[in-house]
N, C-alpha and C positions, 0 to 999 in steps of 0.2 A: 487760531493755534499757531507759537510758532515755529520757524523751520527748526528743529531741533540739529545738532552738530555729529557731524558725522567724520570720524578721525579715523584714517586709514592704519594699517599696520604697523606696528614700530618697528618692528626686529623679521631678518627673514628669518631667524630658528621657528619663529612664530608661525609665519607663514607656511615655511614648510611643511610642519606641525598637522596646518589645519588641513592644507591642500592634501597630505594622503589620506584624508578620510574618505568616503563612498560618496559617490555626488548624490545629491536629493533630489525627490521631487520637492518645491517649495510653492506656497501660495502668500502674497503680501498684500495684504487690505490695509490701506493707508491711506486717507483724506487728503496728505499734504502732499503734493505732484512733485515737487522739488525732489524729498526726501524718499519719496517712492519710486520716482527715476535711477538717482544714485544708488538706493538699496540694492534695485533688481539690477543693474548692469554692475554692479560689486558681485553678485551673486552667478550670475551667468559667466563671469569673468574668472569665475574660482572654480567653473565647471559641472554647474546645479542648473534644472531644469528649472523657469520659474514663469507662473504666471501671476500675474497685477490685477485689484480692482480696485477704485476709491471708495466704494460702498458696500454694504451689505448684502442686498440684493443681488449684485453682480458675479461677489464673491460666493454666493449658494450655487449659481449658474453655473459658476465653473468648478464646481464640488459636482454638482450632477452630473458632469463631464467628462473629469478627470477624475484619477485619485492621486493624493500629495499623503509625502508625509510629514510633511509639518506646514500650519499654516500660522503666520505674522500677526497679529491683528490690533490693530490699535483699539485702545480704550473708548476714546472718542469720535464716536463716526459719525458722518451727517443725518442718516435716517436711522441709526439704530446702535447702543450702545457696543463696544467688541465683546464685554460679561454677554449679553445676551445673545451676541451672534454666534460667540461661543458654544452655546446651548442647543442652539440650533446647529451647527456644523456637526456637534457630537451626535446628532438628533440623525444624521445624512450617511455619516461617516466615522462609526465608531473605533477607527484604526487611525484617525489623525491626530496627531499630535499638536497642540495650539504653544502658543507662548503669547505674552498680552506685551503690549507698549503701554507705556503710558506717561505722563507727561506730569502726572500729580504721586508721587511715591508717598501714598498713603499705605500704613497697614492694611486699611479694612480693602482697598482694592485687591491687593497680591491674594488676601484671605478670600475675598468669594470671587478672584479669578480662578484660585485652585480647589475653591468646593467646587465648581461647576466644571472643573475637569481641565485646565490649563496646567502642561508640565511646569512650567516657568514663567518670568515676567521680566520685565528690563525697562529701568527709567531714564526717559529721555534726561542727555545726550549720551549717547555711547559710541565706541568703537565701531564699528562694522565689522572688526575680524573679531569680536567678542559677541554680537549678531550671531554671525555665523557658528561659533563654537555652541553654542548656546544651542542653536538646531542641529548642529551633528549630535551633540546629548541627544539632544530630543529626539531625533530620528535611532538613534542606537537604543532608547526607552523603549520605541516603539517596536523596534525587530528585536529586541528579548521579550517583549509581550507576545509577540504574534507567537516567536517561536517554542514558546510557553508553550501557548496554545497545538501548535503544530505538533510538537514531544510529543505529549499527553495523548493529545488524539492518535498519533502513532505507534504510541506504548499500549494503547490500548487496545490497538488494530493487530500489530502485528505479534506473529505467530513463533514458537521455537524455530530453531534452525538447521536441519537436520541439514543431511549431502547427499548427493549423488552416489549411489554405490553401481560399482559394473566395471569390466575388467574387457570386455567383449569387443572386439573391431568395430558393432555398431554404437557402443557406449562412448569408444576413445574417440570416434569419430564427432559426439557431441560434445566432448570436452575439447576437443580442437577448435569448433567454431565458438565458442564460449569464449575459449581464451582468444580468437583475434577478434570478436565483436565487441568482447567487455569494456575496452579500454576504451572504446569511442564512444561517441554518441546518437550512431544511428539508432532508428526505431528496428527493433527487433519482432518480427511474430515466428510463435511458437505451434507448432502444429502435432497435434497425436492424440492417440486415443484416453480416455478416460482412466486416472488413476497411473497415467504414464510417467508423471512428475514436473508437469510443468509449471509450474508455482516455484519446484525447487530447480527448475534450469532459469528463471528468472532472478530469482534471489542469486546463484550463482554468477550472471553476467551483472548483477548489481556489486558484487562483493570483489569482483575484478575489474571495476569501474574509477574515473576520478570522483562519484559520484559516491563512495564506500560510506565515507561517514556521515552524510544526507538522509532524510527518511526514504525508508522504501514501505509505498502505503500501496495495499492492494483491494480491489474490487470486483466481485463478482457479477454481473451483466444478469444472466440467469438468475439470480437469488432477490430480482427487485424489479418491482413494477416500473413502467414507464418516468410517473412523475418522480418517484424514489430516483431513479437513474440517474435523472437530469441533476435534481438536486444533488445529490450524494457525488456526483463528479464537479459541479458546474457550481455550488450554492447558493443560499437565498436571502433575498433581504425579509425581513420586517414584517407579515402581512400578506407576503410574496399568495400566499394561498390558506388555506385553513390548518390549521396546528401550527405557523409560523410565527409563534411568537416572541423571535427575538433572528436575528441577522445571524446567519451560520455560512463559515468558508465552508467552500466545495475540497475536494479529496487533493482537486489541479492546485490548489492554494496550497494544504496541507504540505502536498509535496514539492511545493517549490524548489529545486535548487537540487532536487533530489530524482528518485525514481519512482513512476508510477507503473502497475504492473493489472491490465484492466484483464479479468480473467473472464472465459466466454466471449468474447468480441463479437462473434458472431449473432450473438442474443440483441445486441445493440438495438434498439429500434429507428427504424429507419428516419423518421423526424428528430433524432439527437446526432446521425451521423453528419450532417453538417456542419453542427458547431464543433464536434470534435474535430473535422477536419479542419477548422480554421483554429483552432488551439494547435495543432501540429504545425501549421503554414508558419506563422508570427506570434504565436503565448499568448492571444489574447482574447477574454473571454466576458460572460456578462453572466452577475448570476441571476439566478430566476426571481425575476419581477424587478431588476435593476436598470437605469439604463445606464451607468457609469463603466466602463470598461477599465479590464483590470488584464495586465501582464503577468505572466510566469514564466521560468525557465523552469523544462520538467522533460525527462526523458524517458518514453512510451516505448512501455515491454508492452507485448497481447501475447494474447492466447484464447484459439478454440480446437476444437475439435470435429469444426466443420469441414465441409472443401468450401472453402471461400468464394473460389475460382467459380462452382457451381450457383453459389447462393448469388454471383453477380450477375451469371446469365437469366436467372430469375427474378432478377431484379428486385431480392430483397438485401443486398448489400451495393454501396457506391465504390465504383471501380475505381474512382480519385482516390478515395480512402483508402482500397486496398494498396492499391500503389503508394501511397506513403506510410504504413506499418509493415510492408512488405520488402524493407530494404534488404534486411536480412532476415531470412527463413532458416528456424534451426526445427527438425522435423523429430522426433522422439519416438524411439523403435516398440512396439508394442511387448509385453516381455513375451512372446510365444518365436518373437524373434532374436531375444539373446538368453535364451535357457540356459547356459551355459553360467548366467550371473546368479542362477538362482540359491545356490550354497550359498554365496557371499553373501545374499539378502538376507537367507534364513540368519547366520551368524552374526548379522547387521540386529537383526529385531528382535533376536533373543539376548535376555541378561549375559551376561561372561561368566556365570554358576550353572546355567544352564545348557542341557545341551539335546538333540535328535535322534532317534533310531533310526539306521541305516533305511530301514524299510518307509520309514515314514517320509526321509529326505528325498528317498527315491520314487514317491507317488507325487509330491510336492515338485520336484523337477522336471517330471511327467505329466504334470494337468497342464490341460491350455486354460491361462491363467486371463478370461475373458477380461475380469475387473483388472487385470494386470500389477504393478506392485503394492497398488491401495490395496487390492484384494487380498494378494497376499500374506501382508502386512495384520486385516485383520483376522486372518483366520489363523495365523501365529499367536495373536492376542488372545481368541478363543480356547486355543489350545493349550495356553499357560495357564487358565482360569480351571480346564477339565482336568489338566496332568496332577497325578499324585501328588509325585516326586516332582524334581525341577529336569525331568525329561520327558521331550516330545512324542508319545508313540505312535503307531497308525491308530489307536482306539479313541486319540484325544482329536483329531481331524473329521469334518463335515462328512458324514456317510457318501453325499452326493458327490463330491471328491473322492474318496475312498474307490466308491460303487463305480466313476469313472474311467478308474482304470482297465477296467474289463475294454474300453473300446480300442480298439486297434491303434487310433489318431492319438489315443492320451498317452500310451504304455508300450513300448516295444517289451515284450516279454524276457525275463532272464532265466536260464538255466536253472534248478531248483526252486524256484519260488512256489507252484504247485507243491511241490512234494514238501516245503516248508509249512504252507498254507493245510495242507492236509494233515500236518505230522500235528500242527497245533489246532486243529478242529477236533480231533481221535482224542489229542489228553483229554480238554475241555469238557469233551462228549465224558470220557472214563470218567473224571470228575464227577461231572453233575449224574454220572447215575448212580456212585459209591454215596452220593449225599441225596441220591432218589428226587432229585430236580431240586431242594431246598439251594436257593441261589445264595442267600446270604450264608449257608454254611460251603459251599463252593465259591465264594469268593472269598470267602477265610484262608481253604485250603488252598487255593491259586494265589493269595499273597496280595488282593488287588481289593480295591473298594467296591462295595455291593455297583455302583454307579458304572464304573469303568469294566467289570464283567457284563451288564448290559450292552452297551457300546461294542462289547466282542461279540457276543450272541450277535446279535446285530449284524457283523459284518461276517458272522462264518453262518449265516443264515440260518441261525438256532433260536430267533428270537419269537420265534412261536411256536416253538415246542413244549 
């Protein structure tokens, strides 16, 4: 074969041009040494990662190795066509990008280089800085592909986006560290009880991040077995195990460049805590049943509900680990410790037609609200589904709630509410004796649906008479 000519840049507009593009990884399989010398210090000279092989073989090796995003490959190799080696690359590494050389500019070449998956082709002799352009496409082909894929799978993950409501010293105290952690990129963990919002204090330090217009892709720990885990963070090739029948990025890929928000941390199993921790050290990660290692940039929100602290003296969590998700602790108040935000919630969760009876607001801001504002939340939902009208009464709320308030802890008692409580058990009672206990003709006369006079018998303890 022979040395084909290699003509350097004509114009610096040219140059300039090409040099702001993102540097690559490249791979150049080319038989002719000459040509494959000058290529690759052209290309490491313009600020591209690259590595050489003269053959085939050599060139799978360091596919198994590395990963590139675009590899060079000449038509005519010593042991093995580059159409064929082709085939095999894609077979290794289905995110690389080829482009073929070749030295006989036939149709039928360019044609089953690009059935078999080559972006592009180029006939000896050419430029080098038309080489080169030639792979920045190719590489920019390939990260609108990936991030194709990355959208999708994030659009399909992620969730509406509600906010943070609370007005309280312990609330404004969590939007303070929000606001000076967002901006950076340390690892944040999030700590508090269940149903406290931490899903929505991470979306939050994502939404005040450089990281804003990046995926933010989340994961639950708890909701997935061991192998699920691995995968589902870490991904798999090919075969990796049973049901793997095609190469899937992990969630660290997904969110590349963006923010990952792993929720339960603590669930973690303890043979996955290591490689997580070496994805936080350096981005760099293997997925399951690969041995090619692959880099991310990805910035790790957590969240549990555990003491951490404790699960490491018991040595089912690693203290390295903690120690780098632990840079910053933002710790989320339980709601039985900012009652005070409890109106703004209910007003937060109900329609703006809609609205509460004083007594009802005032059992709702009196229960310790175990499930906290998830709880809340649904027993508000409940209560749109029971109400007549489009208002809240104490008859459309959980009796066990309701019944609640009798304890001292839930209810500090107010001035007339017995003598309220008894003024409306005596009509009721009058009621239902003028209509001799027929319930559905005393709930005519009470104004109220057969359903929701139940629910009163119920709480003024008439409901077995």
């Amino acid at each position: 074969m022979g040395t084909p000519v290699c003509v350097p840049v004509t114009t610096r507009a040219e140059c300039v041009r090409i040099c702001h593009n993102q540097n690559m990884e490249l791979l150049i399989v080319e038989d002719d040494d000459e040509f494959r010398t000058i290529a690759c210090k052209w290309m490491v000279r313009k600020g591209h990662r690259v590595a050489e092989a003269a053959d085939s073989r050599s060139a799978l090796e360091l596919v198994r190795q590395r990963q590139f995003d675009v590899a060079i490959l000449d038509a005519n190799l010593p042991d093995l066509s580059g159409i064929d080696l082709l085939q095999d690359l894609r077979n290794k590494s289905d995110e690389i990008e080829v482009i073929i050389l070749t030295g006989e500019a036939t149709v039928e070449t360019a044609v089953e280089a690009m059935k078999r998956g080559a972006c592009d082709y180029l006939s000896k002799p050419f430029p080098l800085a038309a080489l080169e352009e030639r792979c920045v496409k190719a590489a920019e082909r390939g990260r609108l592909r990936r991030d194709g894929i990355r959208w999708k799978t994030v659009a399909e993950r992620n969730r509406p986006t509600p906010v943070l409501i609370g007005e309280s010293p312990e609330m404004r105290e969590v939007y303070r560290l929000i606001a000076r952690v967002g901006p950076t990129d340390a690892p944040v963990l999030i700590q508090g009880e269940t149903g406290t919002g931490k899903e929505l204090t991470a979306l939050a330090i994502q939404q005040t991040s450089r990281r804003v217009d990046q995926p933010f892709v989340i994961v639950n720990c708890a909701a997935l077995s061991e192998q699920l885990v691995e995968s589902e963070l870490f991904g798999h090739e090919k075969g990796a195990f049973t049901g793997a029948v095609k190469s899937r990025p992990g969630l660290f890929e997904i969110a590349d460049q963006g923010t990952l928000f792993i929720d339960e941390i603590g669930e973690l199993p303890p043979s996955l805590q290591p490689k997580l921790l070496r994805v936080l050290e350096d981005g760099s990660l293997r997925r399951v049943g690969a041995t090619q290692e692959r880099r991310v940039d990805v910035r790790i929100i957590a969240a549990t509900n555990r003491d951490l602290v404790k699960e490491v003296r018991e040595q089912r969590f690693r203290e390295d680990l903690l120690y780098r998700i632990n840079v910053m602790a933002i710790t989320l108040p339980s709601l039985r410790d900012h009652a005070s935000d409890i109106p703004l919630l209910i007003r937060y969760f109900l329609p703006d037609e809609w609205s509460i009876e004083a007594g009802a607001e005032l059992i709702l801001t009196q229960y310790r609200w175990h499930g906290n504002v998830r709880q809340l939340k649904n027993v508000l939902e409940r209560a749109k589904i029971l109400a007549e009208g489009n208002i809240v009464t104490i008859d459309d709320l959980p009796s066990e709630i309701v019944n609640s308030t009798n304890d001292p802890e839930a209810r500090t008692a107010v001035p007339g509410d017995a003598n309220l409580e008894s003024m409306e058990r005596t009509h009721v009672m009058d009621v239902l004796q003028k209509c001799q206990w027929n319930k559905s003709q005393a709930a005519r006369m009470l104004g109220v649906h057969r359903r929701k006079l139940y629910r009163l018998l119920e709480r003024l303890g008439l409901a077995t008479k």
